[in-house]
PyMOL CGO cylinders between C-alpha atoms (Angstrom):
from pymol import cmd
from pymol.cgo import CYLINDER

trace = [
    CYLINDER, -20.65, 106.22, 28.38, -20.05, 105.31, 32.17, 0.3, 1, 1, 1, 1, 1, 1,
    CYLINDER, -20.05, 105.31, 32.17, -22.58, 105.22, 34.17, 0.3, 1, 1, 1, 1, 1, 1,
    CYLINDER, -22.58, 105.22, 34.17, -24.03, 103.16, 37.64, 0.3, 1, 1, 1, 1, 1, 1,
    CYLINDER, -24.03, 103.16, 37.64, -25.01, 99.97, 36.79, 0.3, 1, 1, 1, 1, 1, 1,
    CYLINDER, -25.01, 99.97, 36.79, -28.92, 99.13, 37.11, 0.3, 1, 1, 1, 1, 1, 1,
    CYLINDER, -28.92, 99.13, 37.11, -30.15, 95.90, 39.53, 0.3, 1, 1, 1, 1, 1, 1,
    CYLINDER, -30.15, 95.90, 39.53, -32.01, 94.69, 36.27, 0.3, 1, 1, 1, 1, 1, 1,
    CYLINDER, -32.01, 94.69, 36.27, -28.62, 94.29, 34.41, 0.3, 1, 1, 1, 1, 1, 1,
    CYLINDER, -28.62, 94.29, 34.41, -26.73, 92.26, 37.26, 0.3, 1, 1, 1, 1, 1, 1,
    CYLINDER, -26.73, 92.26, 37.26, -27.76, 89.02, 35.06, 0.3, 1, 1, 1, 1, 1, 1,
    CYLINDER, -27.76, 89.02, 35.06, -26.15, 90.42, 32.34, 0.3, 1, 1, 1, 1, 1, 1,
    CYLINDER, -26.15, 90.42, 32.34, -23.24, 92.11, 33.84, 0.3, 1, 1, 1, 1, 1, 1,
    CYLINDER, -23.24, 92.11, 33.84, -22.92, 87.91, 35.86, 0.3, 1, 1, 1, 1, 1, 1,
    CYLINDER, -22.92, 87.91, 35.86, -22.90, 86.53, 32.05, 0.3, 1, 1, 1, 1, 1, 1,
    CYLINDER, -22.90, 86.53, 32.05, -20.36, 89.12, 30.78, 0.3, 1, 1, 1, 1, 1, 1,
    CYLINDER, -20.36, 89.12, 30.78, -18.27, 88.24, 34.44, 0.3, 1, 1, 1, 1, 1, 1,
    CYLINDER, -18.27, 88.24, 34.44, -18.37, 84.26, 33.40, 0.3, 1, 1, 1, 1, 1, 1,
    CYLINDER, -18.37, 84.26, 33.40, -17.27, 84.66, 30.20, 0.3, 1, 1, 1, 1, 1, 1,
    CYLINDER, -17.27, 84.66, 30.20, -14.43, 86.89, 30.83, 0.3, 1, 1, 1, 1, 1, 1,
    CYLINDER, -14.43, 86.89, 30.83, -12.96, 85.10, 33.96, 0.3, 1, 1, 1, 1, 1, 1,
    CYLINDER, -12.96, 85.10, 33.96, -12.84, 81.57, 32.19, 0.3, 1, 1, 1, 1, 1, 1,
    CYLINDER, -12.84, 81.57, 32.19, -11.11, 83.42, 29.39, 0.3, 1, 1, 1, 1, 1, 1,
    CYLINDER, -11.11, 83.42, 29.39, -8.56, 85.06, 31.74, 0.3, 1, 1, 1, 1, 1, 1,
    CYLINDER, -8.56, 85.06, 31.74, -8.32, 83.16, 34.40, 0.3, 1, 1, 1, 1, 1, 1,
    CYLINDER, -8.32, 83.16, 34.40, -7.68, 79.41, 32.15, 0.3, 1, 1, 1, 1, 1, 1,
    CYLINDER, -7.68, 79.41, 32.15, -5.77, 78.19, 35.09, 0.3, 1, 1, 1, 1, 1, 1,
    CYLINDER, -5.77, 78.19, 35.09, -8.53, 77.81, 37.33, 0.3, 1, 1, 1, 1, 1, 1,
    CYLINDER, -8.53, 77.81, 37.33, -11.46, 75.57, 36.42, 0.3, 1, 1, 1, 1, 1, 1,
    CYLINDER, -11.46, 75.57, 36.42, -14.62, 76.84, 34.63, 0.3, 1, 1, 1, 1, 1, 1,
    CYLINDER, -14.62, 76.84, 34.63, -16.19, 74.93, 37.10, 0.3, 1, 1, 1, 1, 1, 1,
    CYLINDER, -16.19, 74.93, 37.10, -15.32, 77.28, 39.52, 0.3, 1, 1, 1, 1, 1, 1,
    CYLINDER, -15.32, 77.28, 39.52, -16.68, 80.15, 38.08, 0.3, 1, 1, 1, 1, 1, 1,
    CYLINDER, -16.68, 80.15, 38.08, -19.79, 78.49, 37.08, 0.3, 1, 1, 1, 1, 1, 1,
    CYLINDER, -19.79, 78.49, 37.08, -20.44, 77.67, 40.73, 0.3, 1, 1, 1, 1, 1, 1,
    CYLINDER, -20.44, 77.67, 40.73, -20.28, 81.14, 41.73, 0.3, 1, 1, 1, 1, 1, 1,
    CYLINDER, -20.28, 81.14, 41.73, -22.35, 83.30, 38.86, 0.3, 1, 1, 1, 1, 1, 1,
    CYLINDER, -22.35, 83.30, 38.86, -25.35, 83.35, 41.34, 0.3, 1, 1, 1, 1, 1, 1,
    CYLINDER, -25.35, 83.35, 41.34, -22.98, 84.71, 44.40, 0.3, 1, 1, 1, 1, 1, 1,
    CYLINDER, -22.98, 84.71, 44.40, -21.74, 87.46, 41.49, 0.3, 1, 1, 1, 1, 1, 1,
    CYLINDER, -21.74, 87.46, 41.49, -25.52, 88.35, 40.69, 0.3, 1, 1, 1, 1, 1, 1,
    CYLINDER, -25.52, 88.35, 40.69, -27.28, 88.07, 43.85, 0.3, 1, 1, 1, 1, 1, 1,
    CYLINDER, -27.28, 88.07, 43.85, -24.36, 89.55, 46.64, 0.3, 1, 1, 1, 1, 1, 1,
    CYLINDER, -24.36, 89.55, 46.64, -21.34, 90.87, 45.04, 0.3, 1, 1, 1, 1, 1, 1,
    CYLINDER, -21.34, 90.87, 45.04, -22.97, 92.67, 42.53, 0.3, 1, 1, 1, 1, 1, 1,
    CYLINDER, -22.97, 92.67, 42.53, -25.70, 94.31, 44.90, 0.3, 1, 1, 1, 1, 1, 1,
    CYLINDER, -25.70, 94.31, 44.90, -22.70, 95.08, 47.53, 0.3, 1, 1, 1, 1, 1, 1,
    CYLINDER, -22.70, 95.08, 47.53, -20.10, 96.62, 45.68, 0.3, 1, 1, 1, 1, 1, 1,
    CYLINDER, -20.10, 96.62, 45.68, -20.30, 100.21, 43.68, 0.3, 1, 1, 1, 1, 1, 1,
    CYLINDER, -20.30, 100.21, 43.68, -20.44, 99.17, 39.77, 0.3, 1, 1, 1, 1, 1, 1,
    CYLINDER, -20.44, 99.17, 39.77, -20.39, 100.97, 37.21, 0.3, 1, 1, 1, 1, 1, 1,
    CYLINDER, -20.39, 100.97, 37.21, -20.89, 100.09, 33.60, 0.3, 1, 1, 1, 1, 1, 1,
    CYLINDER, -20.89, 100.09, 33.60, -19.19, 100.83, 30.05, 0.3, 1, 1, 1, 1, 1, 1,
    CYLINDER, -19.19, 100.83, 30.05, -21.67, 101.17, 27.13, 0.3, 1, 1, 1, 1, 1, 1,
    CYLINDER, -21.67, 101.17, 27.13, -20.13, 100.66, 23.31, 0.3, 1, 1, 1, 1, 1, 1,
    CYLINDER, -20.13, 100.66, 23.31, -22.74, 100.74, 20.45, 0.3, 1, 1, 1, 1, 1, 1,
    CYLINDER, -22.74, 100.74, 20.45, -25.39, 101.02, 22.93, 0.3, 1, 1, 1, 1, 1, 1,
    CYLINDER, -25.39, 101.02, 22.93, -24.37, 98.11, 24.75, 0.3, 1, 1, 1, 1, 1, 1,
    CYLINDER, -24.37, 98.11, 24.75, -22.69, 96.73, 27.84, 0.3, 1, 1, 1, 1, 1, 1,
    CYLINDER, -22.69, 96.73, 27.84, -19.44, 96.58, 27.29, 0.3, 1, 1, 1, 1, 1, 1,
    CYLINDER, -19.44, 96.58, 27.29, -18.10, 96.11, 30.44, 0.3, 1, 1, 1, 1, 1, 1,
    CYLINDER, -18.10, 96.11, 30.44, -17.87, 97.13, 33.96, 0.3, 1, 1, 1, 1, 1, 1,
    CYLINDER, -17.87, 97.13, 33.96, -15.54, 97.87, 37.45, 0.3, 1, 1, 1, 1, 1, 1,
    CYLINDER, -15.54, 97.87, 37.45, -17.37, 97.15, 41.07, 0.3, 1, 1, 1, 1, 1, 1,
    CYLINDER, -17.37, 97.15, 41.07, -15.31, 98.40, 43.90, 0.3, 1, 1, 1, 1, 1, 1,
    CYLINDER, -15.31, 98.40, 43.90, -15.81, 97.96, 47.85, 0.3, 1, 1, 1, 1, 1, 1,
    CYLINDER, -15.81, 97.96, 47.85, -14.20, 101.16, 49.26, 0.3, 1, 1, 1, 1, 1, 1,
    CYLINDER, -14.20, 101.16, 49.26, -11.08, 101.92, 47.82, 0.3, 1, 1, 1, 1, 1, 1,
    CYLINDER, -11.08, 101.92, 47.82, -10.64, 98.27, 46.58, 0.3, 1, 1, 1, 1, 1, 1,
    CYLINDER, -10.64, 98.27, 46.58, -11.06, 97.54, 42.43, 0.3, 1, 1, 1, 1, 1, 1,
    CYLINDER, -11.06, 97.54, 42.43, -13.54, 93.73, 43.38, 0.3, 1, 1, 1, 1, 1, 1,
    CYLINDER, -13.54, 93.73, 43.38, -13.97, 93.48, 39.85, 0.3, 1, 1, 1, 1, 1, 1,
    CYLINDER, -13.97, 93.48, 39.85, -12.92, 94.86, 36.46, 0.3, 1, 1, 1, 1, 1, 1,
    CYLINDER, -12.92, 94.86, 36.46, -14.28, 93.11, 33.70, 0.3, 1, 1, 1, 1, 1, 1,
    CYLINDER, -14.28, 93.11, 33.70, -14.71, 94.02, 29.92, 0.3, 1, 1, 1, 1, 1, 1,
    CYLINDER, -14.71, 94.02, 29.92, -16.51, 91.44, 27.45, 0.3, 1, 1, 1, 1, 1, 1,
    CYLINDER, -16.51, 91.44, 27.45, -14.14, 89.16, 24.99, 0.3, 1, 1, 1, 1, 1, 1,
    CYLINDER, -14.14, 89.16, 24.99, -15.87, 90.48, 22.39, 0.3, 1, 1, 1, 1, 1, 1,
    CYLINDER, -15.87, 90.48, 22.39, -14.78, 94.31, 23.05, 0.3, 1, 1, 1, 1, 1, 1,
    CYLINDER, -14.78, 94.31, 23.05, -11.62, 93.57, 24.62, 0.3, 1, 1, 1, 1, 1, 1,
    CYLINDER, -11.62, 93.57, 24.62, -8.22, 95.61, 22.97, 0.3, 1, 1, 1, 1, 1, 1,
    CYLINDER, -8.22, 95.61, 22.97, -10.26, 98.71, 22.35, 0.3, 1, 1, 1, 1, 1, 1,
    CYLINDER, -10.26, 98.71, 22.35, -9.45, 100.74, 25.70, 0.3, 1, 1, 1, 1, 1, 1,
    CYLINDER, -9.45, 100.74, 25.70, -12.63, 100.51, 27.32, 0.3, 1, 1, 1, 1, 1, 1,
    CYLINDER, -12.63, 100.51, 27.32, -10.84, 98.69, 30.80, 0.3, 1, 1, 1, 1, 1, 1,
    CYLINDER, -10.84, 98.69, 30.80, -8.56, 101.73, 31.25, 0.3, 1, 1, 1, 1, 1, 1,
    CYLINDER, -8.56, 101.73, 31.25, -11.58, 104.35, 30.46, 0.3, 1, 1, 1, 1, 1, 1,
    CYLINDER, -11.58, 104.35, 30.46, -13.38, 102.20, 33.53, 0.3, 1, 1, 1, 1, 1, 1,
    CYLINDER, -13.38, 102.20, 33.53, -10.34, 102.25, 35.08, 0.3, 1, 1, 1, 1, 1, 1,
    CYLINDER, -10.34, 102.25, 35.08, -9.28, 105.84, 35.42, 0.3, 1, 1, 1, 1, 1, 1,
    CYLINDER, -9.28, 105.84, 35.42, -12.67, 107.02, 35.70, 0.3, 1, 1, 1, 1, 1, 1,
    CYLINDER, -12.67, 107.02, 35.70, -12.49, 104.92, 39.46, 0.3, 1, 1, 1, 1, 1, 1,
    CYLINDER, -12.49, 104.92, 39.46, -8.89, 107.10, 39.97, 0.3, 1, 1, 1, 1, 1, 1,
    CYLINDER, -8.89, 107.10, 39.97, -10.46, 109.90, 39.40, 0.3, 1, 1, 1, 1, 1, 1,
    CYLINDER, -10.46, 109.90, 39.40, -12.66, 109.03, 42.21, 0.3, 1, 1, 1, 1, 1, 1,
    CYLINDER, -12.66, 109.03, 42.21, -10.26, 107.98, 44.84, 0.3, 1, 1, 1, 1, 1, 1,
    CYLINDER, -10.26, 107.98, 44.84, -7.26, 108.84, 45.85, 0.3, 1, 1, 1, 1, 1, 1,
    CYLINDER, -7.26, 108.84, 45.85, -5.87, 105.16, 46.50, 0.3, 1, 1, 1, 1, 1, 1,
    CYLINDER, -5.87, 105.16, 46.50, -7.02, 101.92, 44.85, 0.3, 1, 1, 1, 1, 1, 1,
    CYLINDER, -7.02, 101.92, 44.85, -5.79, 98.07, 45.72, 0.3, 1, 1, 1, 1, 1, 1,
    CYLINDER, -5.79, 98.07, 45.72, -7.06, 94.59, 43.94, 0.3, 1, 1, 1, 1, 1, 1,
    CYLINDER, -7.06, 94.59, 43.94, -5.99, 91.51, 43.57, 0.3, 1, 1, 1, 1, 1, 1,
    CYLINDER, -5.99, 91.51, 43.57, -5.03, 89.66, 40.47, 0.3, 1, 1, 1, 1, 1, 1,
    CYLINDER, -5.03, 89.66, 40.47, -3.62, 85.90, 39.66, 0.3, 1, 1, 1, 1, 1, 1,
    CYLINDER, -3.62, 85.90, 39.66, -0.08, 85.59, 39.20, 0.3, 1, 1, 1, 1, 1, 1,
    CYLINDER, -0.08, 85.59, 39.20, -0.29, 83.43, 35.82, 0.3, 1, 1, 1, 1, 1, 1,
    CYLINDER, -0.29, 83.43, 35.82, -2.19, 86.40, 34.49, 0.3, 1, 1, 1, 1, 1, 1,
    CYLINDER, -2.19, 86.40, 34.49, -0.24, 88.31, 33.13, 0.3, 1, 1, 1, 1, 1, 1,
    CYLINDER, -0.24, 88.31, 33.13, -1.81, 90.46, 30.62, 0.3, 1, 1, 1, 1, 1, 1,
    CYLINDER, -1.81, 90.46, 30.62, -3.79, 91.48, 33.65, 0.3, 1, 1, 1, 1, 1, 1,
    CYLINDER, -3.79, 91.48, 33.65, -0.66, 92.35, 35.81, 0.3, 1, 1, 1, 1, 1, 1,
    CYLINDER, -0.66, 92.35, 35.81, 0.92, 94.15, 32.74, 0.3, 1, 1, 1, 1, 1, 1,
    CYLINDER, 0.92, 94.15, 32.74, -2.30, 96.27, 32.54, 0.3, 1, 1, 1, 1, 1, 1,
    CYLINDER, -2.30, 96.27, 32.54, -2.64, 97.31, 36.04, 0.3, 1, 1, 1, 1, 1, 1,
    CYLINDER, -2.64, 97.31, 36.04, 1.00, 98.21, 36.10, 0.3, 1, 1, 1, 1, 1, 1,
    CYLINDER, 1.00, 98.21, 36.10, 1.15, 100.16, 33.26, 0.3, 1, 1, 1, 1, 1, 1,
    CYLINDER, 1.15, 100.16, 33.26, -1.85, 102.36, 34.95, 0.3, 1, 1, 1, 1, 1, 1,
    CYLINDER, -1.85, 102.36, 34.95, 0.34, 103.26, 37.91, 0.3, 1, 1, 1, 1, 1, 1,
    CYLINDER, 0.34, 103.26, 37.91, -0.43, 100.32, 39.96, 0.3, 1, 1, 1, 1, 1, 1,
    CYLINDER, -0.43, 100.32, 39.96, 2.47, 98.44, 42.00, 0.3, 1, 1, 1, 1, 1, 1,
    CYLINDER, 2.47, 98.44, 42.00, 2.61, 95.24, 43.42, 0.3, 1, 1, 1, 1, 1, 1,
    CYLINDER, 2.61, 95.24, 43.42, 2.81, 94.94, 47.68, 0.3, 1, 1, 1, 1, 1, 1,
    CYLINDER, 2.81, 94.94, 47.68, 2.59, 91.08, 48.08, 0.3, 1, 1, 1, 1, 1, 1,
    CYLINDER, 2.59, 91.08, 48.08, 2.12, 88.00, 46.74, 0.3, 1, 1, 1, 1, 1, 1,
    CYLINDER, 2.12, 88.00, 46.74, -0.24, 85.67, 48.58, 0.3, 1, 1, 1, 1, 1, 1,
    CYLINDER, -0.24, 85.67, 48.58, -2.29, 82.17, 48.08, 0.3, 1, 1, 1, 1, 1, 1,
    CYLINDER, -2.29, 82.17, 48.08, -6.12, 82.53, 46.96, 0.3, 1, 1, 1, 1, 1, 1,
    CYLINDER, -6.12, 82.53, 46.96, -7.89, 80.51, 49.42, 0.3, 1, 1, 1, 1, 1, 1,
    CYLINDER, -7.89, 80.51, 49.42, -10.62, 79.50, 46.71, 0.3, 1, 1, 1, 1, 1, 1,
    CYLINDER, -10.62, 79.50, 46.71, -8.55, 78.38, 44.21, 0.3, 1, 1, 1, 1, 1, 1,
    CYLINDER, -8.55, 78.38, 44.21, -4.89, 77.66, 46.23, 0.3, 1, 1, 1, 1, 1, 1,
    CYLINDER, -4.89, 77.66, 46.23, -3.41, 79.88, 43.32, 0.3, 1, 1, 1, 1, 1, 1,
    CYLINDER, -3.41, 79.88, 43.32, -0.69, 83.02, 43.78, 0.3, 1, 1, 1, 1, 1, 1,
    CYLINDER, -0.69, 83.02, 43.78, -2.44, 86.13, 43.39, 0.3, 1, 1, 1, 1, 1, 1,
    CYLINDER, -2.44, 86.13, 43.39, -0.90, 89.63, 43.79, 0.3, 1, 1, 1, 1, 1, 1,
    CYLINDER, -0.90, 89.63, 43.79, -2.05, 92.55, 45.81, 0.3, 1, 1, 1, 1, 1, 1,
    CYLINDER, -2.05, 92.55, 45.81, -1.56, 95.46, 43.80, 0.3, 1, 1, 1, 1, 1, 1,
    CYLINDER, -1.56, 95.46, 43.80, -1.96, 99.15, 44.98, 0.3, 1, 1, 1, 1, 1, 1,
    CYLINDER, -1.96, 99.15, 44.98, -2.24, 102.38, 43.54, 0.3, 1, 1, 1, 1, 1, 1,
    CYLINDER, -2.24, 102.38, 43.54, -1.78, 106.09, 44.91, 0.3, 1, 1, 1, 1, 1, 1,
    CYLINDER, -1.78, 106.09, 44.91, -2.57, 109.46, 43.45, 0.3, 1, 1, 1, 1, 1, 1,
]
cmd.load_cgo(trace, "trace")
């Protein structure tokens, strides 16, 4: 089930977001996304539209997006392989009619998925935060 995430779950859905990005994104320093679990919780959470996946009757997962751009897409390592990222995925393209995000270079599973949902890459630019290449990606109905 899909449905609009619930202020009372931002903690959670911050937890699920720190333990998927170290996973993904090894290249950067957990550090780094330790520093910035309260800035998920208490603004980027609140500002963005997100929407969570339930499996089992739990969190699975969820997507935020800020207009027509994907902020976030995160599923948790415990439930990831099973589909539910593309489910969160093309429920936002049914929604929209164009989507863009970002993703690290060196991630590639990430930059597989994205492509193999329709998305194609525009640019390749340097992440302030973390000086690493990540790739704006876009995506038209």
């Amino acid at each position: 089930m899909i449905r609009k995430a619930l202020p009372e779950e931002y903690g959670l859905l911050s937890s699920l977001w720190l333990e998927a990005s170290i996973k993904a994104h090894y290249f950067v320093p957990a550090e780094f996304w330790e520093s910035n679990v309260d800035a998920m919780r208490n603004e980027y959470l609140p500002a963005a539209e997100t929407l969570v996946i339930e499996k089992d009757g739990d969190i699975a997962g969820f997507i935020s997006l800020i207009g027509e751009t994907v902020a976030a897409l995160f599923i948790s390592v415990d439930k990831q392989g099973a589909g539910l990222g593309s489910q969160l995925l093309q429920h936002a393209k049914d929604e929209h009619e164009n989507l863009n995000l970002c993703v690290y270079k060196e991630n590639g599973p990430s930059v597989s998925f994205y492509t193999k949902h329709g998305f194609t890459i525009v640019e390749d630019r340097v992440d302030e935060h973390t000086g690493r290449v990540e790739i704006l990606m876009d995506w038209q109905r």
